[in-house]
N, C-alpha and C positions, 0 to 999 in steps of 0.2 A: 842722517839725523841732524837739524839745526843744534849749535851750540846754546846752552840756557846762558843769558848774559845776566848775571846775578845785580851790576849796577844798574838796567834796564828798571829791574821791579823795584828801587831803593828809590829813584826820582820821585816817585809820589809822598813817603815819606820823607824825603828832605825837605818835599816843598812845602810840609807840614810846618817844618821846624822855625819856617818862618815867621809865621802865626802863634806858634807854640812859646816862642819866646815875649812873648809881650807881659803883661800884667800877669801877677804871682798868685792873685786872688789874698793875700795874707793881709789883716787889716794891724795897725800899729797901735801900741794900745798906751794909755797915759802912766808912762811909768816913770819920769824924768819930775827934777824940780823944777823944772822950767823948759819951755819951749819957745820963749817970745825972739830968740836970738839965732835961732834955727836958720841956714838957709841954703836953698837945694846946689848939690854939689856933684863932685863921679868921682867914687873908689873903685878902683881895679875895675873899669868898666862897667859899673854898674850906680844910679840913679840914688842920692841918698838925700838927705839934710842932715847939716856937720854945722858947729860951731868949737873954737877956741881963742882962748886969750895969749898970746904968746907972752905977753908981761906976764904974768900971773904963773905962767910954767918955771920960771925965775926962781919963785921961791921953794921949788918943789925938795925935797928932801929925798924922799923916802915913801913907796907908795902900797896901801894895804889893798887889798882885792880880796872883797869877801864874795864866796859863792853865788855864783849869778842863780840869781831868782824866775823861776817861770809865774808865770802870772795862769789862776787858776781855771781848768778849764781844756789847758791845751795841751797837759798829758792824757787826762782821761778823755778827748776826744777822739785823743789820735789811735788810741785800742794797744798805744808800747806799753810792755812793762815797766813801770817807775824806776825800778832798777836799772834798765837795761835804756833808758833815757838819760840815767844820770849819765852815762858816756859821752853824749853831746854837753850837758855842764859841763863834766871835768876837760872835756876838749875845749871849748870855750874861753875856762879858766888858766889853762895851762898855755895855751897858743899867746894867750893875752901877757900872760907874764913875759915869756920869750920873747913875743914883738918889744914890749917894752926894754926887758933887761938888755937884747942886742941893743937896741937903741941908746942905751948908756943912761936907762934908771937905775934906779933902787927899790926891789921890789922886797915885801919885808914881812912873811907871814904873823907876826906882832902888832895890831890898831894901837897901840900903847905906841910901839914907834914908829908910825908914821905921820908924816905933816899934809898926806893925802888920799884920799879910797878912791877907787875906780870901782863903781859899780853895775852890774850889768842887768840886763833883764830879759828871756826869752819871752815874747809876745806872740809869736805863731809857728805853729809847724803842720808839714805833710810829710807823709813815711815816703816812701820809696816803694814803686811799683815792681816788685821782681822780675814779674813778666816783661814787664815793657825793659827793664833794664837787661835782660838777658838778649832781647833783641837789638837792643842800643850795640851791645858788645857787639853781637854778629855782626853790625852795619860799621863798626869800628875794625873790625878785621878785614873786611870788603873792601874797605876806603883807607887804607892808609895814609896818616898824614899826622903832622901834631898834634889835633884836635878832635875826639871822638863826639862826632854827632850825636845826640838823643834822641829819641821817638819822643814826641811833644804829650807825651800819655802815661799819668804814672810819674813824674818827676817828683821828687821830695823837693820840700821846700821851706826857709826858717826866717824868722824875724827877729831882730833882737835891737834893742834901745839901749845905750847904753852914756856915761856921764862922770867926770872927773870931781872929785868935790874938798876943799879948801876945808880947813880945820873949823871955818863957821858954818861949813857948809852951803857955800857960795858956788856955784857951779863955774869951771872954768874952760871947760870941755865936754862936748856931747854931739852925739851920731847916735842918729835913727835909721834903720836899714832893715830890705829884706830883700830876699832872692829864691827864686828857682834855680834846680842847681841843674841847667840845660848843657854847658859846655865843661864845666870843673874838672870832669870825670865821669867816670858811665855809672854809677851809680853803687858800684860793688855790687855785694850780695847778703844785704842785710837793709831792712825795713828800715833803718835808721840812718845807711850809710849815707844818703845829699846831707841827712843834716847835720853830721857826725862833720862833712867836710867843709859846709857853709859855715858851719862854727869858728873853722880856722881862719875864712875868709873873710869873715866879720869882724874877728878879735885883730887880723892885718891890717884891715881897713881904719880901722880906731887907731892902733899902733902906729899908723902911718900918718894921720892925723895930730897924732900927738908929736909923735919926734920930728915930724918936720917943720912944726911952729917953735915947738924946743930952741932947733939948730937954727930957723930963722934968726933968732935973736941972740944966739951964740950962748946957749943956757950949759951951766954946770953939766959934767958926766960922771955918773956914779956906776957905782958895780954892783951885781946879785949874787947872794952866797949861792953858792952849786946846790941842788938840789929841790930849791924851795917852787918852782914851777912845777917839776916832778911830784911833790907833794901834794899842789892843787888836785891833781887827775885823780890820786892815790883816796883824796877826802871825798872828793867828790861821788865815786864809784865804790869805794871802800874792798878794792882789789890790793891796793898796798903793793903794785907790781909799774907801778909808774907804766909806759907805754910799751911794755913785752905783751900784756894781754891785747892784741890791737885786732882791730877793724883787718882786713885784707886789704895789703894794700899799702900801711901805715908803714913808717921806719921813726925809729927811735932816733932822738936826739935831747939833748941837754941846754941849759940846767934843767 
């Protein structure tokens, strides 16, 4: 009896993936005070428009992050529960502060003391296709290698705009971005997990942006009291359990 060669039947789906990864289908939506300074960039390998002022980070103190905002529409399109979407805010929220605070801000649950807000905005999402992600897995078990292919079907996928803003409210910093989450990870096993983890991906991509125009210019380093990132997740979700209640997959870490 011939041997079944399981990578044989996998060529046709990888040569999908080709195709699969292109345009996101996610459209960007006007949620920044300004756009005219925009201009197209690549975070973590992926296609965005970024702007910042690296003077302007100079004078940063102290930075407030209020709950990033979905623009309306694109919960109730998506068929999640409101609750159970708030997991991708508080993921958002909370990645964001960490990229920051490693990066030697000061992040500072108080708008009374901060000299800065970093505001965010979910513009588009897609759930995650269980099926296709359960197939994703098996073609990751097959192919061993760093990187778990996905079947181009079924991918979740998230938008988010996002903007630094000066006590007059001057923008000093902003990135627009979206992504399919094709290579991230297989998708887990939850309706929300690409966007649970493109969240973290976006809020790097910002944080990367920021601190390296920071250190450009050799800008001040401040500290985060422990905790207050843990917090975001905690408001956002209203589990009050910081990252123990997590996605598969997730591992705890601080502040």
């Amino acid at each position: 009896m011939p041997k079944f060669n399981l990578s044989l039947c996998l060529v046709p789906v990888l040569a999908l993936l080709a195709t699969g990864c292109a345009a996101n289908g996610l459209q960007q939506a006007d949620t920044l005070s300004d756009y005219r300074n925009l201009q197209s960039g690549e975070r973590r390998l992926l296609q965005v428009r970024e702007w910042v002022d690296p003077q302007a980070l100079q004078a940063v103190d102290a930075i407030y992050i209020p709950q990033a905002g979905i623009v309306p529409g694109v919960v109730e399109n998506s068929g999640v529960d409101p609750a159970r979407f708030n997991r991708i805010v508080g993921k958002l929220n909370q990645t964001m502060c960490r990229r920051l605070a490693r990066g030697g801000f000061e992040i500072t649950a108080d708008p009374a003391l901060a000299s800065h807000q970093l505001r965010m905005n979910i513009t588009g999402f897609e759930t995650t296709n269980l099926v296709s992600a359960g197939a994703s897995r098996v073609i990751g078990f097959a192919i061993p290698g760093p990187i778990s292919p996905r079947i181009p079907f079924g991918i979740g996928a998230l938008a988010v705009e996002g903007e630094m803003l000066d006590s007059s409210n001057a923008q000093i910093a902003a990135l627009t971005w979206s992504s399919r989450n094709h290579l991230v990870s297989s998708g887990g096993f939850s309706e929300i997990g690409d966007g649970y983890r493109l969240a973290q991906v976006f809020a790097d991509s910002f944080g990367d942006l920021i601190v390296e125009a920071r250190d450009s210019v050799e800008g001040a380093r401040e500290e985060t009291a422990r905790g207050v990132c843990t917090d975001m997740f905690d408001a956002a979700t209203g589990e009050g359990a910081g990252d123990i209640a997590q996605l598969p997959g997730e591992t705890a870490a601080n502040p």
